[in-house]
MIMARGU-979215 format. One record per atom (N, C-alpha, C, CB): residue in three letters; chain; atom name; x, y, z. Coordinates in nm, 4 decimals. Glycine has a CB too. Layout:
BEGIN
ALA/A/CA/X/Y/Z
...
***
This chain:
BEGIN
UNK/A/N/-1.1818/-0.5357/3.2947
UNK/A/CA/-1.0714/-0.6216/3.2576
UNK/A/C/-1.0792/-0.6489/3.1071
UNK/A/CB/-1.0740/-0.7542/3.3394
UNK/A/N/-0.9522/-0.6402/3.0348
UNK/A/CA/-0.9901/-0.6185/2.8851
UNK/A/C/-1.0150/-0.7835/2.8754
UNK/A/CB/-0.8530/-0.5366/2.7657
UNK/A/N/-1.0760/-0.8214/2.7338
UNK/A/CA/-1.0775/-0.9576/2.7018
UNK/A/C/-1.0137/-1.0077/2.6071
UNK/A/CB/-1.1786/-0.9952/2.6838
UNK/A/N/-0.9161/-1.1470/2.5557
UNK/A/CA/-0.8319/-1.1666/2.4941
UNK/A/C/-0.9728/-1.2455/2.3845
UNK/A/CB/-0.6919/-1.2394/2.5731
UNK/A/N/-0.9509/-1.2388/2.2187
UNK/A/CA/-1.0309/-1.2878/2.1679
UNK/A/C/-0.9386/-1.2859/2.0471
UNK/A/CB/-1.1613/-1.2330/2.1790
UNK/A/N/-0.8711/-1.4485/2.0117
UNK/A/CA/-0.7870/-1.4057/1.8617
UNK/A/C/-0.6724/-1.3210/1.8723
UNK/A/CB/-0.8778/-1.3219/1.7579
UNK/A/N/-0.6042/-1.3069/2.0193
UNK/A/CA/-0.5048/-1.2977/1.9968
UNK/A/C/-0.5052/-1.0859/2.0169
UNK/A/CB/-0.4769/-1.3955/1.8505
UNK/A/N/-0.6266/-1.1049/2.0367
UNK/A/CA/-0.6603/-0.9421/1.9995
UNK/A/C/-0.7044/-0.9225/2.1554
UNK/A/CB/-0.8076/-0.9004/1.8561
UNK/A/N/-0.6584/-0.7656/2.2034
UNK/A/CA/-0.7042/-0.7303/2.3572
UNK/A/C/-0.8393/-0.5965/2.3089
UNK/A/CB/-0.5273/-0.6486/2.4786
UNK/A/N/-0.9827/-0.6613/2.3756
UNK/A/CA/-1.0529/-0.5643/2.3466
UNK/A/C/-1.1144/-0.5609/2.5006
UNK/A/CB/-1.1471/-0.5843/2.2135
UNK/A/N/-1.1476/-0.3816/2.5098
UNK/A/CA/-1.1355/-0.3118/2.6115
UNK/A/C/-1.3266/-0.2469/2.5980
UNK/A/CB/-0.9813/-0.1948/2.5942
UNK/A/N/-1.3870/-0.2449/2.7375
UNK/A/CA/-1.5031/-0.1684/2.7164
UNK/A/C/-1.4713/-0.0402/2.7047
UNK/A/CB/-1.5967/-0.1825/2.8116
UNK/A/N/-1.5716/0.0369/2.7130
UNK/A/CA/-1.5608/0.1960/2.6417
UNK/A/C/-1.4966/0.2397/2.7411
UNK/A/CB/-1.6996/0.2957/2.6043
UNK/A/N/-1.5131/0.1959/2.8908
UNK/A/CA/-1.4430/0.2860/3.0004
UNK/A/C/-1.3131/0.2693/3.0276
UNK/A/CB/-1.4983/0.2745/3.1229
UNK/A/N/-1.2828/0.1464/2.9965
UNK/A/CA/-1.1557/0.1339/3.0121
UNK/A/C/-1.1335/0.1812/2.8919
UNK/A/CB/-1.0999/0.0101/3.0494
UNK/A/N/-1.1539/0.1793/2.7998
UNK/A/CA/-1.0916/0.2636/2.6391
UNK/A/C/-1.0672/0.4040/2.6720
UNK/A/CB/-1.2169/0.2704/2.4910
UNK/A/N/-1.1693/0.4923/2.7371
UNK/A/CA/-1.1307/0.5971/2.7248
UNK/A/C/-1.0408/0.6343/2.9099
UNK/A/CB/-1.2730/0.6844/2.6643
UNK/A/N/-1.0179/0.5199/2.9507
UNK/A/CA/-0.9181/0.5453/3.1185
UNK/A/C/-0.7659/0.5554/3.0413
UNK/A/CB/-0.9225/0.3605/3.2723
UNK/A/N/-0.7975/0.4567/2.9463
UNK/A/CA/-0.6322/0.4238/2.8982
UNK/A/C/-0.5856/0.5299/2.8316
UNK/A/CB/-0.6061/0.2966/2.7957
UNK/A/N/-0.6743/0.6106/2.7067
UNK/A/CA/-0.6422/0.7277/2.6561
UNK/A/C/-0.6913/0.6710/2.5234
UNK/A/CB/-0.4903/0.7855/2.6761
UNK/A/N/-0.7256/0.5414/2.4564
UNK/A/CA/-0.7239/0.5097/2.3533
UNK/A/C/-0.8326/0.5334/2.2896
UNK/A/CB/-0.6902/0.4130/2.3491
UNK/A/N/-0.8962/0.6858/2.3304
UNK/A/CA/-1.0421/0.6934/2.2426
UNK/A/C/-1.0077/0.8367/2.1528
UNK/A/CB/-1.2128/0.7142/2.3645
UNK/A/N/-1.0645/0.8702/2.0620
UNK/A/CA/-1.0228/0.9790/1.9456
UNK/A/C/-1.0572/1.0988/2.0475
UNK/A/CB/-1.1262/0.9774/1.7735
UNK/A/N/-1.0452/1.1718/2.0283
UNK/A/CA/-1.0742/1.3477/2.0829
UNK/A/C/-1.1518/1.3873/1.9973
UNK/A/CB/-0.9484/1.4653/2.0873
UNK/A/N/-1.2332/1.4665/1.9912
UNK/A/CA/-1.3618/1.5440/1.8859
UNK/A/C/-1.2198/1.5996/1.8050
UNK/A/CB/-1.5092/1.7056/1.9756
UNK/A/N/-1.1575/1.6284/1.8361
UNK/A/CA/-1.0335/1.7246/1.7058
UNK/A/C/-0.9575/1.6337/1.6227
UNK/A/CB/-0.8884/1.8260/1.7850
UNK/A/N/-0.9581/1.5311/1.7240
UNK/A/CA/-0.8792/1.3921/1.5954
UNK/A/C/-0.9809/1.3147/1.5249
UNK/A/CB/-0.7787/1.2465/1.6785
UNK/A/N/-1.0712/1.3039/1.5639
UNK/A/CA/-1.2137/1.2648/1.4839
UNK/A/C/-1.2071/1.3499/1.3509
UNK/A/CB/-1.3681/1.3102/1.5794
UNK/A/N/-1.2337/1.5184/1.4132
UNK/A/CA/-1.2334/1.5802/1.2485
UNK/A/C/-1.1069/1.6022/1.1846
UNK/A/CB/-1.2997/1.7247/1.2349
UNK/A/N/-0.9732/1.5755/1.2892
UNK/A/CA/-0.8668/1.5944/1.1692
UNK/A/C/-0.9161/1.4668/1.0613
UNK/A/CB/-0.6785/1.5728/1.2331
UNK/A/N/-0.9070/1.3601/1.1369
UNK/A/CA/-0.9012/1.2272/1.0419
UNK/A/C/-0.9803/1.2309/0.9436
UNK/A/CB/-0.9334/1.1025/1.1022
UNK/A/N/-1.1111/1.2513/0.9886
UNK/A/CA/-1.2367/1.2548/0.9160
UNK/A/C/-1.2071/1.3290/0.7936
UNK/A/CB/-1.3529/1.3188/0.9958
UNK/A/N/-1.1045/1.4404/0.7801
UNK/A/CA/-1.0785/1.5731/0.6825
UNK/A/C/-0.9958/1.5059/0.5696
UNK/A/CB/-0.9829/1.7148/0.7622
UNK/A/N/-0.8765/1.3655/0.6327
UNK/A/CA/-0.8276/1.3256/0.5831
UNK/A/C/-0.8979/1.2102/0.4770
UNK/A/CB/-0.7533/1.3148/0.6616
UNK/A/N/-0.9704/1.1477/0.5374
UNK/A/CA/-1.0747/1.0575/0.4677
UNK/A/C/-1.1799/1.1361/0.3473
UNK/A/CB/-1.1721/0.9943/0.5963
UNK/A/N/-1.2134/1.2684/0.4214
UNK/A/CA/-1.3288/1.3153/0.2895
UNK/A/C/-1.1881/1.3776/0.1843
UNK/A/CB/-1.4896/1.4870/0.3517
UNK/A/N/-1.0928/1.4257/0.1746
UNK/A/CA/-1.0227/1.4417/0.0892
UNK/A/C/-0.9585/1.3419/0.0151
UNK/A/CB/-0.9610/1.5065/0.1276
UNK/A/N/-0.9303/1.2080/0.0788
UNK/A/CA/-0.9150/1.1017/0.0000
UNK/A/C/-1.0236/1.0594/-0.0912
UNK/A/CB/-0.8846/1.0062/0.0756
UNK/A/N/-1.1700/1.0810/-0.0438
UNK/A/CA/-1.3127/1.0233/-0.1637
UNK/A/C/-1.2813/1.1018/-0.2540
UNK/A/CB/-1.4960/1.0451/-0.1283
UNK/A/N/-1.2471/1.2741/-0.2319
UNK/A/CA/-1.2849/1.3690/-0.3496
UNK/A/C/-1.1781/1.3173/-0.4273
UNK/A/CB/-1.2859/1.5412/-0.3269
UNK/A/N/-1.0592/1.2856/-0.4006
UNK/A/CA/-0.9162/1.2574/-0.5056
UNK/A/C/-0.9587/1.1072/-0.5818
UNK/A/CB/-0.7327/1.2331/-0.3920
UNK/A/N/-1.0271/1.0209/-0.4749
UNK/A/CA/-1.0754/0.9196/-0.5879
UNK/A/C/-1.1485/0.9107/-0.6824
UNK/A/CB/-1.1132/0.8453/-0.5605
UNK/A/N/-1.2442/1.0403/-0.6663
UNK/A/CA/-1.3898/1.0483/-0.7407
UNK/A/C/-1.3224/1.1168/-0.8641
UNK/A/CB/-1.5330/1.1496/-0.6550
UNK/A/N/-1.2740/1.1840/-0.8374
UNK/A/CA/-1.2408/1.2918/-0.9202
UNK/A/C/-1.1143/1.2320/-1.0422
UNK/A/CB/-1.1848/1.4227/-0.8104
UNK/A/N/-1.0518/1.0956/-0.9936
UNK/A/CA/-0.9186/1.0148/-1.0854
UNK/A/C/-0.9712/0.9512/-1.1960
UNK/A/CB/-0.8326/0.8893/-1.0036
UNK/A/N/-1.1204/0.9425/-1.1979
UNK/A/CA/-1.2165/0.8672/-1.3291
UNK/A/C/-1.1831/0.7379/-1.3052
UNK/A/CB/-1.1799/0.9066/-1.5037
UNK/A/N/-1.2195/0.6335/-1.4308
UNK/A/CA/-1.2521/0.4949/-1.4534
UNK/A/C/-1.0771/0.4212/-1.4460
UNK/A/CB/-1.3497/0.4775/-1.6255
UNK/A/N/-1.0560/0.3354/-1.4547
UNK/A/CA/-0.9033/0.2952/-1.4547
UNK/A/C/-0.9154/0.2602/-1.5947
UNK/A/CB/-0.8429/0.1667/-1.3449
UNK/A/N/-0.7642/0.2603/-1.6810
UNK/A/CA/-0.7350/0.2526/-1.7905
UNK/A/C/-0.7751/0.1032/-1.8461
UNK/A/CB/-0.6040/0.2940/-1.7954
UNK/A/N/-0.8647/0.0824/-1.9554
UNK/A/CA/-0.8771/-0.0430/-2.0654
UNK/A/C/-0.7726/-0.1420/-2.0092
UNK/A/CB/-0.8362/0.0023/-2.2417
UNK/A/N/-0.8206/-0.2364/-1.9370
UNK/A/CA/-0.7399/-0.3565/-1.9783
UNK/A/C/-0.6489/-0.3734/-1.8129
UNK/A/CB/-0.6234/-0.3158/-2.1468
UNK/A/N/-0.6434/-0.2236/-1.7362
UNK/A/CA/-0.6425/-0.2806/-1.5951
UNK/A/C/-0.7163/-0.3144/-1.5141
UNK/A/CB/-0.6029/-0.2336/-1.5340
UNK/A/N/-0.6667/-0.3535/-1.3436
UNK/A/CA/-0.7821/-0.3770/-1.2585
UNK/A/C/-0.8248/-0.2382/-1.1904
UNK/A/CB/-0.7464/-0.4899/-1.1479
UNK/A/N/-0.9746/-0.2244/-1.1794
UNK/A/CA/-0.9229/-0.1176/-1.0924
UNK/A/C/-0.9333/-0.1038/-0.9465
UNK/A/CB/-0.9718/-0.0151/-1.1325
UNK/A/N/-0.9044/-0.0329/-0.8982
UNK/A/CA/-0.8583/-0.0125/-0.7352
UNK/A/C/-0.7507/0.0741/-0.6926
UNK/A/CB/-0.8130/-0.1385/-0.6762
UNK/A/N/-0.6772/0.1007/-0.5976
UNK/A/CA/-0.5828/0.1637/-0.5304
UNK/A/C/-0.4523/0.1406/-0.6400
UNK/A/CB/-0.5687/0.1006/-0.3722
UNK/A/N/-0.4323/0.0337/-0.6587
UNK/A/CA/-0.3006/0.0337/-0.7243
UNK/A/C/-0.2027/-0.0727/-0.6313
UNK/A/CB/-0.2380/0.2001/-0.7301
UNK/A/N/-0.1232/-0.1758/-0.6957
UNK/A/CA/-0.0414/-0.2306/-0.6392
UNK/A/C/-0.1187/-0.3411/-0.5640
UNK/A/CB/0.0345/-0.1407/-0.5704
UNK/A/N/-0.0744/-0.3806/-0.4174
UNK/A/CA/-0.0863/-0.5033/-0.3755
UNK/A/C/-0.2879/-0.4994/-0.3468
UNK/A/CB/0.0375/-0.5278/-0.2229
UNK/A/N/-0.3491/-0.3787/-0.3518
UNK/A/CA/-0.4608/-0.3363/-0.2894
UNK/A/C/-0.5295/-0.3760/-0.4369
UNK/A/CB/-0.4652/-0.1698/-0.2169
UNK/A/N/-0.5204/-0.4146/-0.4966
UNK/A/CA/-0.6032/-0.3491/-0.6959
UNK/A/C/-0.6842/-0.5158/-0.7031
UNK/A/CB/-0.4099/-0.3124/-0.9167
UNK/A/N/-0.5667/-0.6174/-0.7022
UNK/A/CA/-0.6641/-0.7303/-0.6964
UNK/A/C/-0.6655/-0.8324/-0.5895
UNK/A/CB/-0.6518/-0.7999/-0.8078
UNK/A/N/-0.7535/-0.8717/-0.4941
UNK/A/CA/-0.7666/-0.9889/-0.4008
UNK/A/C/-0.7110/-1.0890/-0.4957
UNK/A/CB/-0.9233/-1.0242/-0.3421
UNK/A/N/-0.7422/-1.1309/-0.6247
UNK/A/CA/-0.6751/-1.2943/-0.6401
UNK/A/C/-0.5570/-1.2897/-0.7104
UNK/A/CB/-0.7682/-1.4066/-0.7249
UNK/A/N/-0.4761/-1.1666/-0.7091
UNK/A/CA/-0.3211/-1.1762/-0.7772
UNK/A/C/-0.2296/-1.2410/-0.7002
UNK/A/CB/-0.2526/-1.0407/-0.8042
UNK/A/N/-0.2065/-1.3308/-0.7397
UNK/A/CA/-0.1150/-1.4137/-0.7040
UNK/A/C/-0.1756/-1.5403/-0.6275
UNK/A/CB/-0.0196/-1.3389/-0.6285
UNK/A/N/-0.2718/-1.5551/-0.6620
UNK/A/CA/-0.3343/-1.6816/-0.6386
UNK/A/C/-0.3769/-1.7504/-0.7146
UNK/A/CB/-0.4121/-1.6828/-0.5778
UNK/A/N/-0.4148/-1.8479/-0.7314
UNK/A/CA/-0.4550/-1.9899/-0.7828
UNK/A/C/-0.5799/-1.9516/-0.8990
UNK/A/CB/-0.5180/-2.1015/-0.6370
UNK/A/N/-0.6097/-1.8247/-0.8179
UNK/A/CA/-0.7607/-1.8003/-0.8928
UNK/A/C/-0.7438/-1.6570/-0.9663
UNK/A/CB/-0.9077/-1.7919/-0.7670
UNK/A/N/-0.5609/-1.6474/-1.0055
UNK/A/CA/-0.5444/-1.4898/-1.0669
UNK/A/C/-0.6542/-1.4987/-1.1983
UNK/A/CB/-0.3517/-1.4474/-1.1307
UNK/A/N/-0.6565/-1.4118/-1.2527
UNK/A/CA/-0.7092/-1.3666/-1.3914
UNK/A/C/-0.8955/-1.4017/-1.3797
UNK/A/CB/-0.6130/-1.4762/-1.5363
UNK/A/N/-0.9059/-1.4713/-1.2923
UNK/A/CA/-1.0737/-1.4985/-1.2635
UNK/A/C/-1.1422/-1.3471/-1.2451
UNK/A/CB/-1.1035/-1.6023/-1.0982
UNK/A/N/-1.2775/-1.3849/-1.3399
UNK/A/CA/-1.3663/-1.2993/-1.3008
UNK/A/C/-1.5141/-1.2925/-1.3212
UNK/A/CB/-1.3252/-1.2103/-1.3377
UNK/A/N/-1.5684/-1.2381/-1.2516
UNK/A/CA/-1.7308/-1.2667/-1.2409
UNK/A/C/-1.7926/-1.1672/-1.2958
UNK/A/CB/-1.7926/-1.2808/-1.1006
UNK/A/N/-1.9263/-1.2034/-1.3496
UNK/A/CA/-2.0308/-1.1334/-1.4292
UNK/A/C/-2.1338/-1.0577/-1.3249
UNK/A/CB/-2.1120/-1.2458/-1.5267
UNK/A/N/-2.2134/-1.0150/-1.3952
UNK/A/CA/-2.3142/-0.9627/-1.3245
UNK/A/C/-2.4362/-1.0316/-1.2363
UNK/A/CB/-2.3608/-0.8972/-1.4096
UNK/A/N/-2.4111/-1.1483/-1.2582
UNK/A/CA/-2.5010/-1.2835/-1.1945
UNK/A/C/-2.4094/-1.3253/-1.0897
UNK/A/CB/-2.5345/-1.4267/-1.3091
UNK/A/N/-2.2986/-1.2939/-1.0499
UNK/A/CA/-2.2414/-1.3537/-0.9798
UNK/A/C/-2.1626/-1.4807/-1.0279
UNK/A/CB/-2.3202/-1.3672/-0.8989
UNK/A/N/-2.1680/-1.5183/-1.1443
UNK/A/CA/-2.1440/-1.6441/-1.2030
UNK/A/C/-1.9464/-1.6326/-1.2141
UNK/A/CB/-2.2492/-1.6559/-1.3768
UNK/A/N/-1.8896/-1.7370/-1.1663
UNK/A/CA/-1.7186/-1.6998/-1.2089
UNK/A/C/-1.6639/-1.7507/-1.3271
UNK/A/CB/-1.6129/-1.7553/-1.1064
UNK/A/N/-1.6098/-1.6855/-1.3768
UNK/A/CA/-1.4845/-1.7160/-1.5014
UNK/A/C/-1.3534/-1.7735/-1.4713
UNK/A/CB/-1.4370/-1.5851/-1.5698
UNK/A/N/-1.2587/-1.8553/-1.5047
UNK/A/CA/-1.1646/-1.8624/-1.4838
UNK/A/C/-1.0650/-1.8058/-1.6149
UNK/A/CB/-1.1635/-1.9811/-1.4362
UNK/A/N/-0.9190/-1.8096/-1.5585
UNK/A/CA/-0.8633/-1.7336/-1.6859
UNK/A/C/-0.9090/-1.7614/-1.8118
UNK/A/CB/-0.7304/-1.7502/-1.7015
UNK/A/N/-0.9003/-1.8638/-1.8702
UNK/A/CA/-0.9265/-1.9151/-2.0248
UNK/A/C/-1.1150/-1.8771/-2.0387
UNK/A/CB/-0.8779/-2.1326/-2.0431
UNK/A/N/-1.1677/-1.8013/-1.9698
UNK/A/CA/-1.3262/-1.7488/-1.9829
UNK/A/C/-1.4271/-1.8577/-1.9413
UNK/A/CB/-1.3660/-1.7062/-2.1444
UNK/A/N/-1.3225/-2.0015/-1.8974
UNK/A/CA/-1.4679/-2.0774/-1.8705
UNK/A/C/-1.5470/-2.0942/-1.7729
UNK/A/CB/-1.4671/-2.1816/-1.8871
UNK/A/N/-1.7111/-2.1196/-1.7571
UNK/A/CA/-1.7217/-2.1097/-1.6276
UNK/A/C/-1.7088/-2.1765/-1.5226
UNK/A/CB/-1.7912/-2.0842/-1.6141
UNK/A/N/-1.7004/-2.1648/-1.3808
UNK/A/CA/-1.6425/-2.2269/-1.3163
UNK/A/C/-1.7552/-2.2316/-1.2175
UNK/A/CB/-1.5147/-2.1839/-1.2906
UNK/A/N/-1.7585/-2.4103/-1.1426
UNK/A/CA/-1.8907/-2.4274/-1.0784
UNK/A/C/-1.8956/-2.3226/-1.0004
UNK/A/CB/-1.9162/-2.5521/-1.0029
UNK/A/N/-2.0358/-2.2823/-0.9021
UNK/A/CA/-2.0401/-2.2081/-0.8107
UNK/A/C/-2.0733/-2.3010/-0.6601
UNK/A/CB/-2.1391/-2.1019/-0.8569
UNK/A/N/-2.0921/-2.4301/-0.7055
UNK/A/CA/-2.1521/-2.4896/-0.6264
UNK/A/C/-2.0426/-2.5291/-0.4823
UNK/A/CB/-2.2136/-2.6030/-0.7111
UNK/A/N/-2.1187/-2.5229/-0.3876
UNK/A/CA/-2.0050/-2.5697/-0.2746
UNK/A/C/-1.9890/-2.6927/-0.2105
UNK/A/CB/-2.0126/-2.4979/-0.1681
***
């Protein structure tokens, strides 16, 4: 019997694969083909240009665009910046 958790229906393996909802060894490696050709196209696009964020591009590039905490950013200590460079407690 699947179990409701969050709104989400999760199924054990047997019922996963009664229903049909488990990959096939051929959709495993199509996908898989699709994924290692996506690393080589990322590896291969270099550093992102001076002065952007980098990442995917668009809504994927920064977690705090368009939030409260845009232009923030952290050092190598973990320590945060806010826009104007100052630092900002870490404490909780």
């Amino acid at each position: 019997m699947p179990e409701k958790i969050g709104g989400k229906l999760f199924y054990t393996d047997e019922e996963a694969e009664k229903l049909g909802l488990v990959y096939t060894p051929e959709e495993y490696a199509h996908n898989q083909a699709i994924f290692d050709q996506f690393e080589k196209d990322r590896a291969a696009a270099g550093p992102a240009p001076e002065g952007t964020t980098p990442g995917l591009g668009g809504r994927f590039s920064d977690d705090l665009e368009g939030t409260e905490f845009e232009g923030w950013t952290r050092d190598q200590s973990g320590q945060w910046f806010d826009k104007q460079g100052r630092p900002v407690n870490n404490e909780k």
